[in-house]
mmCIF file of the C-alpha atoms, coordinates in Angstrom:
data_MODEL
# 
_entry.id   MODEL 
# 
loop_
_atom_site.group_PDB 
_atom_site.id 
_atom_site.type_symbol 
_atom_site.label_atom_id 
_atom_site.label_alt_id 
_atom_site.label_comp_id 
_atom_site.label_asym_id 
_atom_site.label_entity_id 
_atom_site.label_seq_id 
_atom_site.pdbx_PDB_ins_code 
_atom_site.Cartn_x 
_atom_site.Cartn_y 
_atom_site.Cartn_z 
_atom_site.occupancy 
_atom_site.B_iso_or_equiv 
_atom_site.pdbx_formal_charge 
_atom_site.auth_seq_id 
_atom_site.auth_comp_id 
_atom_site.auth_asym_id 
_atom_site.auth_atom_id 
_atom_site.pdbx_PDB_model_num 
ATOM 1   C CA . UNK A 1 1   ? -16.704 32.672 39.694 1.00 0.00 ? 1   UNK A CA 1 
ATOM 2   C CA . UNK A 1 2   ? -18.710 36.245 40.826 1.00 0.00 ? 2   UNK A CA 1 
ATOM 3   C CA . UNK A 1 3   ? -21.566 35.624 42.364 1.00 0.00 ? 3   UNK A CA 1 
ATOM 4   C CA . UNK A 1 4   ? -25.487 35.817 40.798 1.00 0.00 ? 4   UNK A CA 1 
ATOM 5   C CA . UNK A 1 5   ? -27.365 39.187 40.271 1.00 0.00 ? 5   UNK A CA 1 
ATOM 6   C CA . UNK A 1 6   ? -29.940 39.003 42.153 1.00 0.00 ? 6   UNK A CA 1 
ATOM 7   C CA . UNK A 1 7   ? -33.176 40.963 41.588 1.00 0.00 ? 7   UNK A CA 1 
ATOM 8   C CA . UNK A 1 8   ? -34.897 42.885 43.979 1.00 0.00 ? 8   UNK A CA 1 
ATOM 9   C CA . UNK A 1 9   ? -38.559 42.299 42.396 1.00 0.00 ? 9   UNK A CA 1 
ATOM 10  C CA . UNK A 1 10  ? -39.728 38.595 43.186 1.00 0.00 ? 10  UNK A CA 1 
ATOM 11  C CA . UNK A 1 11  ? -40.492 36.102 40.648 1.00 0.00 ? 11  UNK A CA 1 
ATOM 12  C CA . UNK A 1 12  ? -44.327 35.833 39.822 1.00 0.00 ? 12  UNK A CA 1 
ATOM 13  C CA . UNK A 1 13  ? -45.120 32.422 38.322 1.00 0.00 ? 13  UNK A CA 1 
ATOM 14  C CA . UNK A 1 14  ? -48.172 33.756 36.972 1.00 0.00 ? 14  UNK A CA 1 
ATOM 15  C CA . UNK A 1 15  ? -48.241 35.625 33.617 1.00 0.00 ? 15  UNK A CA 1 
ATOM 16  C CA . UNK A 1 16  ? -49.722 38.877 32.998 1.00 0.00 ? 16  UNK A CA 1 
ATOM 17  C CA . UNK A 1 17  ? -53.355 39.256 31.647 1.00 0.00 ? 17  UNK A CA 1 
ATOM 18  C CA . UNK A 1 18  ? -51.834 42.417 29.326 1.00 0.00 ? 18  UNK A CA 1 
ATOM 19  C CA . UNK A 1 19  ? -50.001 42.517 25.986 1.00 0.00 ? 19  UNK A CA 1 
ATOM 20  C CA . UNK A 1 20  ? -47.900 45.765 24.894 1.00 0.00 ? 20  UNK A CA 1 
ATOM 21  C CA . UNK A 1 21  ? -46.864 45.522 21.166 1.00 0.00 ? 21  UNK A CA 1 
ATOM 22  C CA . UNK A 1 22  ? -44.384 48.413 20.461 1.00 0.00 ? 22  UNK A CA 1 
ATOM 23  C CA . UNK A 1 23  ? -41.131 49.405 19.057 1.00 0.00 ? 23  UNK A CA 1 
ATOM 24  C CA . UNK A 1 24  ? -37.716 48.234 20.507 1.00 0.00 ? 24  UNK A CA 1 
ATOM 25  C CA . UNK A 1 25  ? -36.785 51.973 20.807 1.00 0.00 ? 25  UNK A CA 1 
ATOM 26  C CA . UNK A 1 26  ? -35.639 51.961 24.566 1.00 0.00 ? 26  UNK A CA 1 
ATOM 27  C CA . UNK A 1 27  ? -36.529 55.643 25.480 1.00 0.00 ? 27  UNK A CA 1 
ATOM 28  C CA . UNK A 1 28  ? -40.159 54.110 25.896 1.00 0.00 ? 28  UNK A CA 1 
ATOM 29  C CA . UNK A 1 29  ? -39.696 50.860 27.532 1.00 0.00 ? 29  UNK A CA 1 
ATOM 30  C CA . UNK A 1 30  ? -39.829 52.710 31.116 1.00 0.00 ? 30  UNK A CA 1 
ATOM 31  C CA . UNK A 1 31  ? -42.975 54.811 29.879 1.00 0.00 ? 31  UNK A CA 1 
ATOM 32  C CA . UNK A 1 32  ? -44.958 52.057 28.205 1.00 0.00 ? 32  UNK A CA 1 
ATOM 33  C CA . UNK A 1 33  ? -44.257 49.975 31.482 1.00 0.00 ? 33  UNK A CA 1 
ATOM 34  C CA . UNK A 1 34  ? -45.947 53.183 33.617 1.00 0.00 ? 34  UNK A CA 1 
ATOM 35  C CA . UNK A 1 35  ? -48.958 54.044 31.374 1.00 0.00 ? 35  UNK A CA 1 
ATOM 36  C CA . UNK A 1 36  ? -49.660 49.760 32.342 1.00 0.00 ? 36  UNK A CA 1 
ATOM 37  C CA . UNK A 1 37  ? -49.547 50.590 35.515 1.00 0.00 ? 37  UNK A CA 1 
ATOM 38  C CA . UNK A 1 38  ? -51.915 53.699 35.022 1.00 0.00 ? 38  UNK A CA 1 
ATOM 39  C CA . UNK A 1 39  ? -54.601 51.385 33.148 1.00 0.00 ? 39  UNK A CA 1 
ATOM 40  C CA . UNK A 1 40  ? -54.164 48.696 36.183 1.00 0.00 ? 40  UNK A CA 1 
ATOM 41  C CA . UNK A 1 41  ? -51.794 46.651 35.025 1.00 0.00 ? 41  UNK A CA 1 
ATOM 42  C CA . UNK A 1 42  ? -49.188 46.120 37.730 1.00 0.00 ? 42  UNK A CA 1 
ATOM 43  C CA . UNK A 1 43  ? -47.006 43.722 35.179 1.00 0.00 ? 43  UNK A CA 1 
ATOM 44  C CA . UNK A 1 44  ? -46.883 43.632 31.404 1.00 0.00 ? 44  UNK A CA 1 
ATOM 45  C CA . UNK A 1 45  ? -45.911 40.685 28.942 1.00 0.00 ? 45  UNK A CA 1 
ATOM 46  C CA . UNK A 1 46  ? -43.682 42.310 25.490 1.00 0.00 ? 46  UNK A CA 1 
ATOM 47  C CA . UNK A 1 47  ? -43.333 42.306 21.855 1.00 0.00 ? 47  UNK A CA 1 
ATOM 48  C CA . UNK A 1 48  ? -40.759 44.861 21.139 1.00 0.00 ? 48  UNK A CA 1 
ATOM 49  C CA . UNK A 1 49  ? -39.391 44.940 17.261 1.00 0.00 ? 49  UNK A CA 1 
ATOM 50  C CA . UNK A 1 50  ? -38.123 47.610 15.200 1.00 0.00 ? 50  UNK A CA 1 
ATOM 51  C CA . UNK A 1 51  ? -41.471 49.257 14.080 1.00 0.00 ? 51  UNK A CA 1 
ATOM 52  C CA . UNK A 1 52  ? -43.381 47.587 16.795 1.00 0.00 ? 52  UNK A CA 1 
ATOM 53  C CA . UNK A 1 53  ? -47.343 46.982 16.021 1.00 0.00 ? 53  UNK A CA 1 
ATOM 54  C CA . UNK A 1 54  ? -46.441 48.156 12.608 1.00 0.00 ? 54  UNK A CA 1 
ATOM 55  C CA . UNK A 1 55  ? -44.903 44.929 11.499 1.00 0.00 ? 55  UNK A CA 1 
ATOM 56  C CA . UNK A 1 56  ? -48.972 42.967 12.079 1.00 0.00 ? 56  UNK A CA 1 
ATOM 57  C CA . UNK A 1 57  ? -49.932 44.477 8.994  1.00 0.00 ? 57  UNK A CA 1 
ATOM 58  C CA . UNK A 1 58  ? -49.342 42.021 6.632  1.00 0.00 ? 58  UNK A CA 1 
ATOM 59  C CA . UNK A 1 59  ? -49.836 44.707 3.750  1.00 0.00 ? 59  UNK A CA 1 
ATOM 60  C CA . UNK A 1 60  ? -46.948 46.986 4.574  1.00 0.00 ? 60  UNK A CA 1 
ATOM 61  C CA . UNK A 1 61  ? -44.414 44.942 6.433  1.00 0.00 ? 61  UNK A CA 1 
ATOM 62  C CA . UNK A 1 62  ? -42.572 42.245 4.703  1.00 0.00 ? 62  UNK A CA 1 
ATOM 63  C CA . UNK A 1 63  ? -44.342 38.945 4.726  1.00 0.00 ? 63  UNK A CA 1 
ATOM 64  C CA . UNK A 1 64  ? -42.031 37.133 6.632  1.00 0.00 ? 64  UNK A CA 1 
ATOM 65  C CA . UNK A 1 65  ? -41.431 39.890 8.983  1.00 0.00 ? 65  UNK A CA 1 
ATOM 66  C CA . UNK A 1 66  ? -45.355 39.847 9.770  1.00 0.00 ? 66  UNK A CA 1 
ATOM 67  C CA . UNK A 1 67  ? -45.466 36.313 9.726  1.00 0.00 ? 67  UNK A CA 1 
ATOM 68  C CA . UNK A 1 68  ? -42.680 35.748 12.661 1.00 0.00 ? 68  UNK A CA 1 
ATOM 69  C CA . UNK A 1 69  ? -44.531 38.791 14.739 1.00 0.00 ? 69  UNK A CA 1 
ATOM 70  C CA . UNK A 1 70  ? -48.010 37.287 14.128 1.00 0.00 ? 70  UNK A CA 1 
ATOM 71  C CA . UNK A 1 71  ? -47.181 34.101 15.401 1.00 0.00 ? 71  UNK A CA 1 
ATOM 72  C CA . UNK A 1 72  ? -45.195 35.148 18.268 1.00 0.00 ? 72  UNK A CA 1 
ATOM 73  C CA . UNK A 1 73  ? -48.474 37.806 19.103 1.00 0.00 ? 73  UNK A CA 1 
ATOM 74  C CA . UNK A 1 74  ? -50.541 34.418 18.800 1.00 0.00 ? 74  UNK A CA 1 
ATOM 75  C CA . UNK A 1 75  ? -48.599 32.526 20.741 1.00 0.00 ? 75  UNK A CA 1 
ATOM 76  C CA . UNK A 1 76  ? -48.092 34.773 23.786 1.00 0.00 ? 76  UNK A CA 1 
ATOM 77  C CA . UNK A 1 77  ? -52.107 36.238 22.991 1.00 0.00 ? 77  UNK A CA 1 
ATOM 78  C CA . UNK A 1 78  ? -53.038 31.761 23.652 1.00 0.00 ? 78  UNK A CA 1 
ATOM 79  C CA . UNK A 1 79  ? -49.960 30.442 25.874 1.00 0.00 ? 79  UNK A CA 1 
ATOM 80  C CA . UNK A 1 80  ? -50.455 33.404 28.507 1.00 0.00 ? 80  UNK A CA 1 
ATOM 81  C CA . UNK A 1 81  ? -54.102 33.699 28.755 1.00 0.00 ? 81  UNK A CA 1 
ATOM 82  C CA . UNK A 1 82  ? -53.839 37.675 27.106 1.00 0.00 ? 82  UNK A CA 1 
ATOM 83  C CA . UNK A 1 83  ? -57.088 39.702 27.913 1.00 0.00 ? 83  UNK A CA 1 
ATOM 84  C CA . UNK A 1 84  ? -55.925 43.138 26.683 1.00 0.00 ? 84  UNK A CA 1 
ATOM 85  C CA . UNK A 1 85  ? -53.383 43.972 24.185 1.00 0.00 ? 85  UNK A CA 1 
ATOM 86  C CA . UNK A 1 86  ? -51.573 47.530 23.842 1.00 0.00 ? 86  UNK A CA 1 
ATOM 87  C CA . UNK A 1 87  ? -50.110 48.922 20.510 1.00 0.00 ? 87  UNK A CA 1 
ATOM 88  C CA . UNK A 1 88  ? -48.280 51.478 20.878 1.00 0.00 ? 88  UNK A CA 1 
ATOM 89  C CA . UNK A 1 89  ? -46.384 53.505 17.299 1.00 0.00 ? 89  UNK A CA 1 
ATOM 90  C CA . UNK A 1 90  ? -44.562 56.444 18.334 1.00 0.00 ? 90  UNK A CA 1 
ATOM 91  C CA . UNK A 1 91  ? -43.249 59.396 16.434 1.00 0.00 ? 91  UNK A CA 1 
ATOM 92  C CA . UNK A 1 92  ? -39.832 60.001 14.959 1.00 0.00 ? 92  UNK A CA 1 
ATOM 93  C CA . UNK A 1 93  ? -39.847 56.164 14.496 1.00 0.00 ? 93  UNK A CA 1 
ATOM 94  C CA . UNK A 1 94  ? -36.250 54.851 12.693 1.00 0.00 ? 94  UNK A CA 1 
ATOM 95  C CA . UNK A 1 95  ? -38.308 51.909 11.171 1.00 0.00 ? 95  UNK A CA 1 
ATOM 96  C CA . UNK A 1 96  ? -40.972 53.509 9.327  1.00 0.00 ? 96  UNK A CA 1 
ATOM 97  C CA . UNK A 1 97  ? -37.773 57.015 8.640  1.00 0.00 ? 97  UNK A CA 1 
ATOM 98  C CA . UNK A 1 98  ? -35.721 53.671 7.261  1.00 0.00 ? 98  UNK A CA 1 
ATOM 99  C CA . UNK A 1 99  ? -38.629 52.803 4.878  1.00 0.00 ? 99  UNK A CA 1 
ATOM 100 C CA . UNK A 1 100 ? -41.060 55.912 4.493  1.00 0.00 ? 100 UNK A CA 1 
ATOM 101 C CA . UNK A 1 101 ? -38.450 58.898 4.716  1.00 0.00 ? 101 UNK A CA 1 
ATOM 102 C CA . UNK A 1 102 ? -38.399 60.307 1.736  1.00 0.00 ? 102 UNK A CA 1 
ATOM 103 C CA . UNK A 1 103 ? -42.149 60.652 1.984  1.00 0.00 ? 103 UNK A CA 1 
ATOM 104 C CA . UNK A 1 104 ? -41.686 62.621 4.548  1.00 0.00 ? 104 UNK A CA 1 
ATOM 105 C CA . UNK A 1 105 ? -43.534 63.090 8.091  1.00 0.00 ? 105 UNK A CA 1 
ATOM 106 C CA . UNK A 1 106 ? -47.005 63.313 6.997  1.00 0.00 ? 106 UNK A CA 1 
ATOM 107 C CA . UNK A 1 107 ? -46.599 60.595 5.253  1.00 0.00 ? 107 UNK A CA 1 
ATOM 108 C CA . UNK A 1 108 ? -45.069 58.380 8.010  1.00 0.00 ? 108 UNK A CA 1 
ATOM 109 C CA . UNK A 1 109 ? -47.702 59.516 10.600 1.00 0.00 ? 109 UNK A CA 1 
ATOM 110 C CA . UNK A 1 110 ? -50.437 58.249 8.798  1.00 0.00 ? 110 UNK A CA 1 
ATOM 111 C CA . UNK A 1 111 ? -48.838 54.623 7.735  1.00 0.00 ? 111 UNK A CA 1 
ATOM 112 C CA . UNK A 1 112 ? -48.305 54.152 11.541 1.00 0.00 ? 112 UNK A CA 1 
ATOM 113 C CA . UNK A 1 113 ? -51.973 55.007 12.314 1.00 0.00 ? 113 UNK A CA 1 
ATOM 114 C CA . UNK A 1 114 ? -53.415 52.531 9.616  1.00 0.00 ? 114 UNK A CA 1 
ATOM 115 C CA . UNK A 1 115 ? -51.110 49.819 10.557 1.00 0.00 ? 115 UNK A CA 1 
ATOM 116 C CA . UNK A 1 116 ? -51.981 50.785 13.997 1.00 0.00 ? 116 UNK A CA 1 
ATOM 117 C CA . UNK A 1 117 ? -55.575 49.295 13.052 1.00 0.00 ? 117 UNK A CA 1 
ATOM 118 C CA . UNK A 1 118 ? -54.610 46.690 10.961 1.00 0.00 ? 118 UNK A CA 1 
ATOM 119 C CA . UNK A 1 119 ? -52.912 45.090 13.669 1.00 0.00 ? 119 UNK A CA 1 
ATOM 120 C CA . UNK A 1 120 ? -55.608 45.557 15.732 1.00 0.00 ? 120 UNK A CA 1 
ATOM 121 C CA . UNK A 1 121 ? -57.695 44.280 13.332 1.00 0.00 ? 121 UNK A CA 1 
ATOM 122 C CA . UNK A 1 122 ? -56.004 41.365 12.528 1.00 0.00 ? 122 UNK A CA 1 
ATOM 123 C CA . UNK A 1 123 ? -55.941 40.246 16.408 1.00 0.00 ? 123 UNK A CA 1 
ATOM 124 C CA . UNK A 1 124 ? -59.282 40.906 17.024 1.00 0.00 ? 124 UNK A CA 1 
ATOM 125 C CA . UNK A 1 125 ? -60.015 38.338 14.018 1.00 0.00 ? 125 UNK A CA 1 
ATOM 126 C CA . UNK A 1 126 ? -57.685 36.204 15.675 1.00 0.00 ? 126 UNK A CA 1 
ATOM 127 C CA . UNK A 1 127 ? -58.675 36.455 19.309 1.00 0.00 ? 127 UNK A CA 1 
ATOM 128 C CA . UNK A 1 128 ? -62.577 37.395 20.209 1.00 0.00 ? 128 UNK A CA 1 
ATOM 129 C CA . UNK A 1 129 ? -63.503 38.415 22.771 1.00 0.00 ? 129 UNK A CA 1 
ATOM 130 C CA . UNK A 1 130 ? -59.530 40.510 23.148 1.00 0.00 ? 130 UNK A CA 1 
ATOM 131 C CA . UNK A 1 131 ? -59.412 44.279 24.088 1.00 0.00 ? 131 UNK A CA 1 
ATOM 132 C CA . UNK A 1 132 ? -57.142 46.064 22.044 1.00 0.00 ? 132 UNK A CA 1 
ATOM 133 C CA . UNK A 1 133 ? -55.516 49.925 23.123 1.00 0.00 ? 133 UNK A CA 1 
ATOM 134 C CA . UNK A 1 134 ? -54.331 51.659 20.175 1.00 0.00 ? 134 UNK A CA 1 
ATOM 135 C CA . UNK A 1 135 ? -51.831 54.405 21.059 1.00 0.00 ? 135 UNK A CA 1 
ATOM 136 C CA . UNK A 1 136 ? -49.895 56.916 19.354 1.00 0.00 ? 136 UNK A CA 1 
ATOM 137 C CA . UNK A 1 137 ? -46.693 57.855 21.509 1.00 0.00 ? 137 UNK A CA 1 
ATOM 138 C CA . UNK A 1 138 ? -45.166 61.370 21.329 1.00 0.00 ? 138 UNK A CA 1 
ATOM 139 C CA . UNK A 1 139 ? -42.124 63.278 23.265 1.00 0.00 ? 139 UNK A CA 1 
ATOM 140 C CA . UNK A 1 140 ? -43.277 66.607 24.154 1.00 0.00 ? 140 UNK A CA 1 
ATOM 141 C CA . UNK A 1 141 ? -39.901 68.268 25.600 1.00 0.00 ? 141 UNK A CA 1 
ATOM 142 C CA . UNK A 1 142 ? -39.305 65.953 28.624 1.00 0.00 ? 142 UNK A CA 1 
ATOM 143 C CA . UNK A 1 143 ? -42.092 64.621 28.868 1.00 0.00 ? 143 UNK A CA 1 
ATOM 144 C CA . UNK A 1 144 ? -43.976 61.582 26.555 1.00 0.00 ? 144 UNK A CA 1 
ATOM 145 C CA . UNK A 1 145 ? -47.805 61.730 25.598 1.00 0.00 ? 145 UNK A CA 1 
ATOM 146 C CA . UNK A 1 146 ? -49.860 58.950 24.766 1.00 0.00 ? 146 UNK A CA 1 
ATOM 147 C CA . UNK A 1 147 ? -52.210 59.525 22.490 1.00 0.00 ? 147 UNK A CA 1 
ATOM 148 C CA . UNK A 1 148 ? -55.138 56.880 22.610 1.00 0.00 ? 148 UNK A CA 1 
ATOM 149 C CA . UNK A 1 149 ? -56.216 56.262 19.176 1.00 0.00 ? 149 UNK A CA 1 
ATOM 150 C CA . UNK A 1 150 ? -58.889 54.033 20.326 1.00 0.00 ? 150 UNK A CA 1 
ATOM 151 C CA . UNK A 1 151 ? -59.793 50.458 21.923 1.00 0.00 ? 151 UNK A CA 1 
ATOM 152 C CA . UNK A 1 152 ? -62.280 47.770 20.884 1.00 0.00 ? 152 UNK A CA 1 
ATOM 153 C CA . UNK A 1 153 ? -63.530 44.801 21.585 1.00 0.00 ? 153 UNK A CA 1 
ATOM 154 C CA . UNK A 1 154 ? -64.218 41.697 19.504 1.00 0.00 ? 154 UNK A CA 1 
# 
């Protein structure tokens, strides 16, 4: 039998204060992860799903879709103690191409930024007291911008 991977980072037993809600698209799981640590946050609890923050809004995701992600947001947002909660939509997003491409870019850009607030919206209802990061995430060559949309407080 091979032995165990072990990891080099130790086990924390205590769960991160932050939240990032964003989409499962892996060329920003290292980024997200770093713009945490540039805001303070040293580790970062996830909710990573096709179409990421997008799939809150109870008005243009599928119900049961939006049901599944609400609940898991509220569970992690209660079980872990959340204080601050990141949602992050990012351009050139497969999700919102799969279900908003043939109303082209425009189109697509401004879906993401309204469910951006709905979602925050809806946690904020859910959670006083919760700071909430909006972000819209862009490449820009090699590099990745994130654009903050705005944060609020219940």
């Amino acid at each position: 039998m091979p032995k165990p991977f072990v990891a080099k980072m130790p086990y924390e037993a205590a769960h991160p204060d932050v939240l990032a809600v964003y989409c499962s698209d892996g060329r920003f799981t290292e980024p997200v992860e770093e713009l945490a640590r540039h805001l303070g946050h040293g580790r970062i609890d996830t909710l990573t799903l096709p179409g990421g923050p997008g799939l809150l809004n109870r008005w243009s995701a599928d119900y049961m879709e939006s049901d599944m992600v609400t609940r898991a947001a509220n569970f992690l947002i209660r079980g872990h103690h959340i204080q601050e909660v990141l949602l992050l939509a990012h351009a050139g997003c497969g999700y919102y191409q799969s279900r908003h491409g043939a109303l082209g870019a425009e189109f697509i850009a401004e879906q993401q930024l309204k469910d951006l607030e709905a979602a925050a919206e809806e946690l904020r209802k859910a959670h006083p007291g919760l700071v909430v990061h909006k972000y819209f995430v862009r490449p820009d060559g090699k590099k990745i911008l994130f654009e903050e949309i705005g944060s609020s407080q219940s």
